[in-house]
PABADO-588323 format. One record per residue (C-alpha): residue in one letter; x, y, z. Coordinates in steps of 0.001 Angstrom, whole numbers, plus 500000, padded with zeros to 6 digits. Example, Ala and Ser with C-alpha at 12.3 -4.5 7.8 and 13.67 -1.06 7.14 Angstrom:
BEGIN
{pt "A", {512300, 495500, 507800}}
{pt "S", {513670, 498940, 507140}}
//
This chain:
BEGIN
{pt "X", {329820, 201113, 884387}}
{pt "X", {328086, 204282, 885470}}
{pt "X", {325211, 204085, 887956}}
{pt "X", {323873, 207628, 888054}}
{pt "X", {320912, 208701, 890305}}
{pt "X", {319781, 212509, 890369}}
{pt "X", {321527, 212978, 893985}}
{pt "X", {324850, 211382, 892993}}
{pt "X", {324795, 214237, 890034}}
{pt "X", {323223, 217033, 891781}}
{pt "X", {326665, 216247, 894059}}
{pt "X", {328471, 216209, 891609}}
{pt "X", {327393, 219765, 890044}}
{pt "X", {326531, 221808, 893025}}
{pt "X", {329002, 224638, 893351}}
{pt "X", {330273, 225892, 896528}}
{pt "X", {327288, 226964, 898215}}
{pt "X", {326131, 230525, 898500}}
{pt "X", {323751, 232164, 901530}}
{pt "X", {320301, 231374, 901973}}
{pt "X", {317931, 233644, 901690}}
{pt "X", {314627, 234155, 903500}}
{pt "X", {311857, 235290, 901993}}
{pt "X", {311615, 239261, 902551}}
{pt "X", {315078, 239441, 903621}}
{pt "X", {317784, 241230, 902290}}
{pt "X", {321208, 239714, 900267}}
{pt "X", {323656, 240760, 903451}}
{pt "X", {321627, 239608, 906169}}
{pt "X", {321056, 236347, 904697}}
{pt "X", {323017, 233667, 907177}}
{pt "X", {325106, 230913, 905372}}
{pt "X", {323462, 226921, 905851}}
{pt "X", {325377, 224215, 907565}}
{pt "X", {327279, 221698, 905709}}
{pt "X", {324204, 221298, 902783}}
{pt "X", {325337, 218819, 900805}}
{pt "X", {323039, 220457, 898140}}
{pt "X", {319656, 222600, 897703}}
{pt "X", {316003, 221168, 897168}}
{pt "X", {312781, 223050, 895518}}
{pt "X", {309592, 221839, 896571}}
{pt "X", {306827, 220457, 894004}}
{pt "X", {303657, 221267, 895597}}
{pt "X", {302451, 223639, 897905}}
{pt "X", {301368, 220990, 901705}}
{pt "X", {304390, 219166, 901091}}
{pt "X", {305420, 217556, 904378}}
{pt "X", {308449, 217965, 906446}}
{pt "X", {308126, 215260, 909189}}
{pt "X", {309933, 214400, 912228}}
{pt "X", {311827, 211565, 911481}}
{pt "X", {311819, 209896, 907860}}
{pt "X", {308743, 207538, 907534}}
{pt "X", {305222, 208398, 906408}}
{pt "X", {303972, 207747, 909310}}
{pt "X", {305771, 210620, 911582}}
{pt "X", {304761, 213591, 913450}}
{pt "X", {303925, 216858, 910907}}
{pt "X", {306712, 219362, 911360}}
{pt "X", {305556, 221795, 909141}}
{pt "X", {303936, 222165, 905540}}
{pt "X", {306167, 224087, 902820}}
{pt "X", {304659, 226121, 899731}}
{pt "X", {305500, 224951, 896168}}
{pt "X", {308744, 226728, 894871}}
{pt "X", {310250, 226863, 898657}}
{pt "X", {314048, 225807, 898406}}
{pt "X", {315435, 223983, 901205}}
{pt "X", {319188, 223039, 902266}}
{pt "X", {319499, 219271, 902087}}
{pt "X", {322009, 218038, 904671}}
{pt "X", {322165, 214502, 904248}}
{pt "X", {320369, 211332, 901970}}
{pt "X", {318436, 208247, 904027}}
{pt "X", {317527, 205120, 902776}}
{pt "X", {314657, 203937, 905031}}
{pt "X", {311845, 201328, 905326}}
{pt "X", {309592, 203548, 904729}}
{pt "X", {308123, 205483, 901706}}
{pt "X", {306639, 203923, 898414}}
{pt "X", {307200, 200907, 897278}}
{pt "X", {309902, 202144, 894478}}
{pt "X", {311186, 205496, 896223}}
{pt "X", {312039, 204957, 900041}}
{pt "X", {314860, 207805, 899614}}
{pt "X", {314164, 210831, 902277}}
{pt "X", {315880, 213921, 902394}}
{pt "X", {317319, 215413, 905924}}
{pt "X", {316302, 219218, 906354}}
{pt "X", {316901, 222131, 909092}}
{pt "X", {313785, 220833, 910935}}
{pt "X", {313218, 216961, 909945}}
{pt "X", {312869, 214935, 906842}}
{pt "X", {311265, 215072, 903109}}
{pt "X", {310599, 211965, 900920}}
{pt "X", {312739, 212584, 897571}}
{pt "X", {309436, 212336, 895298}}
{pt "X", {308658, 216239, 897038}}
{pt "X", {311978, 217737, 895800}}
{pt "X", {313927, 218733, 892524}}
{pt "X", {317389, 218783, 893552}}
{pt "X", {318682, 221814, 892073}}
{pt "X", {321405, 223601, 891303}}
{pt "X", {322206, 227127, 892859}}
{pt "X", {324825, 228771, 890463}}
{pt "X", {324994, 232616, 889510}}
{pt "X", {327213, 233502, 886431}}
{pt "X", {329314, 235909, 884806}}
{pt "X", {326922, 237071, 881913}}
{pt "X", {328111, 237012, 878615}}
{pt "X", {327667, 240212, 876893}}
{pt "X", {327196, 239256, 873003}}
{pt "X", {325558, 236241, 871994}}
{pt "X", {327112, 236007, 868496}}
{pt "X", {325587, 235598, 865254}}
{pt "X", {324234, 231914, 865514}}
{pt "X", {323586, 232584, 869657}}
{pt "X", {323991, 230104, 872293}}
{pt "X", {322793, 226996, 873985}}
{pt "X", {322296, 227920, 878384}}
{pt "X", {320888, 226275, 881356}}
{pt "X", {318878, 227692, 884250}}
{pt "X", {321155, 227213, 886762}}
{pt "X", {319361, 227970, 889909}}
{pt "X", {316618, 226895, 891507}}
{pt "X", {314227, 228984, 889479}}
{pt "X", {313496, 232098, 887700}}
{pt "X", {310938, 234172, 885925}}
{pt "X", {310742, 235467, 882677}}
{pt "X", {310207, 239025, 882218}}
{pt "X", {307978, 240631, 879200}}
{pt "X", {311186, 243196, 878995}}
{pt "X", {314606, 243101, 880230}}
{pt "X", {313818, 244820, 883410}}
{pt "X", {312504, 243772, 887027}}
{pt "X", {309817, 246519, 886220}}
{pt "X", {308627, 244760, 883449}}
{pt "X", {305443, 242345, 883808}}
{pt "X", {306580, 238495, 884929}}
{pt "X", {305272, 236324, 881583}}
{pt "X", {303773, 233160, 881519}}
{pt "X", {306813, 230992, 882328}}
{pt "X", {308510, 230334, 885827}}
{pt "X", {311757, 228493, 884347}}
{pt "X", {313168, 225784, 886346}}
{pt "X", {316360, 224572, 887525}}
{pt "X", {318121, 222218, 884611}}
{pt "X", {315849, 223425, 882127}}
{pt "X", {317658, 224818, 878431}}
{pt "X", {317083, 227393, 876453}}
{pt "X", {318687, 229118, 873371}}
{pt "X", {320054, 232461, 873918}}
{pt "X", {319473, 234293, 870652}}
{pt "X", {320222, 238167, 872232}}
{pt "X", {322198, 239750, 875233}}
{pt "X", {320758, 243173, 876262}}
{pt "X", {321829, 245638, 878405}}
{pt "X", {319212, 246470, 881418}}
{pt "X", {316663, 248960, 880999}}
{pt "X", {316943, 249870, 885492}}
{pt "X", {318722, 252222, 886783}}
{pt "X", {321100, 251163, 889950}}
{pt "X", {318886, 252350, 892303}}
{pt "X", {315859, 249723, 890916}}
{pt "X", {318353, 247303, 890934}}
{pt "X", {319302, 247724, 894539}}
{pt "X", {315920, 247841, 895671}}
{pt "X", {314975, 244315, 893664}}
{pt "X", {317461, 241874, 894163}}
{pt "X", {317402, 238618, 893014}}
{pt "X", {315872, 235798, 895247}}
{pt "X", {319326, 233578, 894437}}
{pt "X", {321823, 236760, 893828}}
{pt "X", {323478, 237513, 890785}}
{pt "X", {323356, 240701, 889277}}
{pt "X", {320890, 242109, 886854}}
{pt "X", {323032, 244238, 884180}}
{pt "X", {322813, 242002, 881382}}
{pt "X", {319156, 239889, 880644}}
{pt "X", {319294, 236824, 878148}}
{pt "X", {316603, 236966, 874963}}
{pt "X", {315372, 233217, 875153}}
{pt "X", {313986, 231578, 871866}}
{pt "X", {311255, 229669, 873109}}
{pt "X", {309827, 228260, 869988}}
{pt "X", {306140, 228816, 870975}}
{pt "X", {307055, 232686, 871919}}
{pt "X", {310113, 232954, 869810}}
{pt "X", {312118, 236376, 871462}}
{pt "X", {309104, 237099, 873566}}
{pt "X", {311015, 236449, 877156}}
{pt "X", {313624, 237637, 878678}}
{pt "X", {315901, 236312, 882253}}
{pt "X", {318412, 237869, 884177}}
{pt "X", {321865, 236801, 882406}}
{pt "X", {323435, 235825, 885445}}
{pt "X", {320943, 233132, 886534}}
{pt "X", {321557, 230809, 883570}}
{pt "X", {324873, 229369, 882776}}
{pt "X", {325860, 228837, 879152}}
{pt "X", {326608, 225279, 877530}}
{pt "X", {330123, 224939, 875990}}
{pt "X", {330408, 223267, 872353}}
{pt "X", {332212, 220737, 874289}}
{pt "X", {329375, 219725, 875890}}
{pt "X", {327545, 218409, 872524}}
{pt "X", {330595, 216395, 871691}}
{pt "X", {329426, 212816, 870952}}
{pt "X", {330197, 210327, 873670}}
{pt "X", {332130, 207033, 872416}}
{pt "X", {332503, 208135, 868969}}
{pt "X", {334997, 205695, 868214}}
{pt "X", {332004, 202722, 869136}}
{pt "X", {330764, 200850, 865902}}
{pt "X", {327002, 202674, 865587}}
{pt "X", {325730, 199076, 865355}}
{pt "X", {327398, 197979, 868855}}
{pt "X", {325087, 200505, 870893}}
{pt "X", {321343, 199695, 871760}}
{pt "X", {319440, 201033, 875102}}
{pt "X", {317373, 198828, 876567}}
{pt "X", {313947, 199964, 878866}}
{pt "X", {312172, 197442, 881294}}
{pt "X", {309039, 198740, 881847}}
{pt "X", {308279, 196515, 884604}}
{pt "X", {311628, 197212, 885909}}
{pt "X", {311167, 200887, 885149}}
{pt "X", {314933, 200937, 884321}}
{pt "X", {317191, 201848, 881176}}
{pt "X", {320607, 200457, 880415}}
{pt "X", {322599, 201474, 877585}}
{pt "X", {325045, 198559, 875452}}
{pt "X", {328078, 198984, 873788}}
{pt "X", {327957, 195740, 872524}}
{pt "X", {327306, 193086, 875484}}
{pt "X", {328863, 195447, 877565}}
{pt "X", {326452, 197389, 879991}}
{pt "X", {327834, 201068, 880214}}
{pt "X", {324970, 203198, 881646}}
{pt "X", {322233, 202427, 883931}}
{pt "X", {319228, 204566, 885415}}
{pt "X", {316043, 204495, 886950}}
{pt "X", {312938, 205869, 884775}}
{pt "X", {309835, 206577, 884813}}
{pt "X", {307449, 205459, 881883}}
{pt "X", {304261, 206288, 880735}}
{pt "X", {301360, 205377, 882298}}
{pt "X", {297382, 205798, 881750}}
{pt "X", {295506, 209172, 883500}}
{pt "X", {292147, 209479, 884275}}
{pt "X", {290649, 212952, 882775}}
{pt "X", {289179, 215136, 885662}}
{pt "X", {286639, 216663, 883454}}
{pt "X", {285334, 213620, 881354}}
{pt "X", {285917, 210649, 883476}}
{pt "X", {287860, 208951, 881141}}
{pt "X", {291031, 207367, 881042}}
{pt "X", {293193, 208024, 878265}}
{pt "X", {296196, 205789, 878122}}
{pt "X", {299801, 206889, 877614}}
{pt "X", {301603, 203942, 878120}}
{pt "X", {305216, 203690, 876548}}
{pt "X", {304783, 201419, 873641}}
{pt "X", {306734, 198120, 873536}}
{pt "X", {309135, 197448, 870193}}
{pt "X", {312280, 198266, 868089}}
{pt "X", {312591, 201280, 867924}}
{pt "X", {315320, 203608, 866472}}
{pt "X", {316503, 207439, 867278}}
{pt "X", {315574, 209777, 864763}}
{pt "X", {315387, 212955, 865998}}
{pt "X", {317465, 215264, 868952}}
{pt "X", {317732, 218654, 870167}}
{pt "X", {318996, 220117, 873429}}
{pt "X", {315626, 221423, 874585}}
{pt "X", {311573, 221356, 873784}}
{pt "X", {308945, 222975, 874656}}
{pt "X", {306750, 220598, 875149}}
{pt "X", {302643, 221223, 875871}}
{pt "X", {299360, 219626, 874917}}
{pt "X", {295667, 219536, 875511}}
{pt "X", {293376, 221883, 877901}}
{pt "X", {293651, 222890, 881197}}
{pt "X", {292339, 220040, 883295}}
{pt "X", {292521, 217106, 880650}}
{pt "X", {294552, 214255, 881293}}
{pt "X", {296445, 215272, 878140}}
{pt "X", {297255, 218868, 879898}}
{pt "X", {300542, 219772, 879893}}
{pt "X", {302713, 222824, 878861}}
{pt "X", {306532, 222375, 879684}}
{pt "X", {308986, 225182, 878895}}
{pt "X", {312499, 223968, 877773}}
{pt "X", {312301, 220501, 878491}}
{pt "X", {316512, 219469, 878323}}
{pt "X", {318112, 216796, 876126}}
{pt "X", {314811, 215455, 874333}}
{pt "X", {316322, 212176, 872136}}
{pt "X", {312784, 210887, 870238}}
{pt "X", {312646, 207441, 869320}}
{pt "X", {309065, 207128, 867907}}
{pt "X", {307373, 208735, 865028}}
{pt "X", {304501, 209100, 867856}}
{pt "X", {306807, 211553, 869788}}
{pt "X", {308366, 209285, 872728}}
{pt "X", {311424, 210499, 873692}}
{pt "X", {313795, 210158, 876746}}
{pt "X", {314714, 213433, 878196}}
{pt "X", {315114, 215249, 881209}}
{pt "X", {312848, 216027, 884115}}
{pt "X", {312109, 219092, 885964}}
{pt "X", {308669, 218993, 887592}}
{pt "X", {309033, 215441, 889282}}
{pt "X", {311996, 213724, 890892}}
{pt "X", {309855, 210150, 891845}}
{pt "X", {311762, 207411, 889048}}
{pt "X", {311012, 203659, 889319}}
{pt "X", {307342, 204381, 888489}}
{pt "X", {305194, 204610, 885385}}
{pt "X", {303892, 208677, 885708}}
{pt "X", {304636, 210269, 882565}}
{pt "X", {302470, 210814, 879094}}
{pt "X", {304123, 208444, 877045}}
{pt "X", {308274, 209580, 877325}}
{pt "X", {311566, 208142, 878979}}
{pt "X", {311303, 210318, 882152}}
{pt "X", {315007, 210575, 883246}}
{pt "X", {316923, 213226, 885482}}
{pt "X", {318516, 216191, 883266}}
{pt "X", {322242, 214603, 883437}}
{pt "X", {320836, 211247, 882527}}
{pt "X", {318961, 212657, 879780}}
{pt "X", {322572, 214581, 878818}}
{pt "X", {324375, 211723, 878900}}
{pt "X", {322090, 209303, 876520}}
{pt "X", {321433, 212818, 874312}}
{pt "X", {324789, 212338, 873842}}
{pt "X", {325969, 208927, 873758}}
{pt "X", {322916, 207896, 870923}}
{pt "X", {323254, 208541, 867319}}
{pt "X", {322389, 211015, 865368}}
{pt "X", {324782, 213525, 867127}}
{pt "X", {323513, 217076, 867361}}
{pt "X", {325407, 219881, 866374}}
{pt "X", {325838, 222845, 868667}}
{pt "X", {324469, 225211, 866083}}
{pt "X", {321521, 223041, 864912}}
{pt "X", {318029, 223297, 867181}}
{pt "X", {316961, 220165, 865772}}
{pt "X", {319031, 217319, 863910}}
{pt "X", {316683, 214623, 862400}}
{pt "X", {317116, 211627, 860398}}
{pt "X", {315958, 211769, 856284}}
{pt "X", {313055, 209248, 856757}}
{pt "X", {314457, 206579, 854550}}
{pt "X", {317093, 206345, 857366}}
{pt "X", {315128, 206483, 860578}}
{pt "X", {315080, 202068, 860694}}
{pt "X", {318910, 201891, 860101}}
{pt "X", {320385, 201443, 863284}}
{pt "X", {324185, 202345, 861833}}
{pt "X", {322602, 206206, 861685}}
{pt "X", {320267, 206079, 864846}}
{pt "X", {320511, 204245, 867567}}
{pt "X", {318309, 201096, 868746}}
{pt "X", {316237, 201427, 871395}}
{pt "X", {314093, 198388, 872250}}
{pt "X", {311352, 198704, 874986}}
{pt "X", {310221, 195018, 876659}}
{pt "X", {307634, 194851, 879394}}
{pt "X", {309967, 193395, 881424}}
//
């Protein structure tokens, strides 16, 4: 049985590690980090290193959102929240886990033609931000894209700087900029464009279907929302287990009122798949506020939109926080994408169930959701 948490994976992906670099400083003086058993970006700008790994420590420092720290080592401690008492060891004290995205810190050999049909890719460092052009001149768009997060790549196009713009504006995680991806976002479709060698592109292979040769009818996930935990069945065999985080109710800071997005109990049946969403919704402010670019392995299992998929902006599972979906980490998310029925297909954005088949659990998978 496979007991995955985000750390385990981030591990578990996390190439050999490259140089850190400072903020203002340049690619060769950067100074290599000891033993980092991976790298952390930070949620929210006050986020609190302490001195030793309980709430109540001494203030080391405050960090700004998007900082990205070396993590050297994982503590389980007494103190924390009651569902997250997992702390992270830094250069100069300790983090709780709920302040940092693991990430991974990756730079890749760019692909130089994307084909006819393009390609599935993966930001695959801690962040970076999309460009109105393929150039470092060009104006930043709306989007800072995340660590984990997918995108299709529907064009490969050469640079428009010279070497000596390139040289003066490296990137922030290296990697070079002669080749910039075209993204398909499908709320700006070919609007944005990253630096090719900051995302790493998803293999075929990696939509294959996991236990094809399972009887459609022998596989059911199962969520506890008291438990805040999903475990996946191949029969009355438990195969997969992780730690969620469900929806919950919000209070809206303009109105007062609290809307509730609580994941709704029932049967329920997968219908609908693809490898990554944009998902948004409501104004700025409202407790329905929320505009996600390419949200990774989105598996929806109610005609009202809940899905399980993975998470960028929050790393804090065991706890109801989300607007109504399956909140799991990005190689959870992978793993019941592809383990559920219907499978996807690598060159399909979408693949969704005819609706006379959307309650037959031989063509998508069961799904039942108990309070506990």
């Amino acid at each position: 049985m496979l007991k995955l948490s985000a750390l385990l994976m981030a591990r578990s992906i996390v190439p050999p590690l490259p140089a850190m670099r400072p903020d203002g400083e340049d690619a060769e003086n950067a100074v290599p980090q000891r033993n980092a058993i991976f790298y952390g970006r930070v949620f929210q700008t006050g986020a609190l290193v302490r001195k030793e790994p309980n709430v109540k420590a001494d203030k080391v420092r405050a960090l700004r959102r998007d900082d990205v720290l070396p993590i050297y080592a994982e503590l389980q401690t007494d103190s924390g929240s009651a569902h997250n008492k997992t702390w992270y060891q830094v250069d100069d004290g300790y983090m709780h886990s709920a302040l940092v995205q693991p990430v991974s810190w990756q730079v890749n050999r760019p692909r130089t033609d994307a084909g006819e049909d393009g390609f599935w890719a993966e930001v695959s460092v801690p962040f970076v931000d999309a460009r109105a052009a393929p150039s470092v001149k060009a104006p930043r768009a709306r989007y800072r894209y995340y660590s984990s997060a997918v995108f299709k790549v529907i064009k490969v196009v050469p640079t428009l700087d010279p070497p000596e713009v390139r040289r003066a504006n490296p990137l922030p995680f290296g990697g070079d900029l002669d080749w910039w991806y075209q993204i398909e976002d499908e709320l700006f479709p070919g609007r944005y464009f990253v630096p090719a060698s900051q995302m790493r592109p998803i293999s075929p292979a990696e939509f294959t279907p996991l236990s094809p040769d399972v009887d459609p009818l022998q596989k059911k996930i199962v969520v506890n929302l008291r438990e805040q935990r999903m475990v996946a069945y191949e029969g009355e065999r438990e195969v997969f287990t992780a730690r969620v985080a469900t929806g919950t109710t919000f209070k809206d800071a303009t109105t007062g009122q609290v809307a509730n997005f609580t994941t709704t109990p029932g049967t329920w049946y997968v219908y609908r798949k693809t490898p990554s969403q944009h998902m948004h919704n409501g104004a700025i402010g409202s407790s329905r506020s929320f505009d996600l670019p390419g949200v990774p392995w989105v598996s929806y299992f109610t005609a009202s939109g809940i899905a399980f998929h993975g998470t960028y902006w929050h790393n804090d599972y065991g706890i109801p926080r989300s607007h109504g979906c399956v909140n799991l980490t990005p190689e959870a998310a992978k793993w019941v994408w592809r383990w559920t029925m219907p499978p996807n297909e690598y060159s399909e954005r979408y693949t969704t169930l005819p609706a006379k088949a959307r309650r037959d659990p031989a063509q998508g998978t069961t799904v039942i959701v108990q309070r506990g």
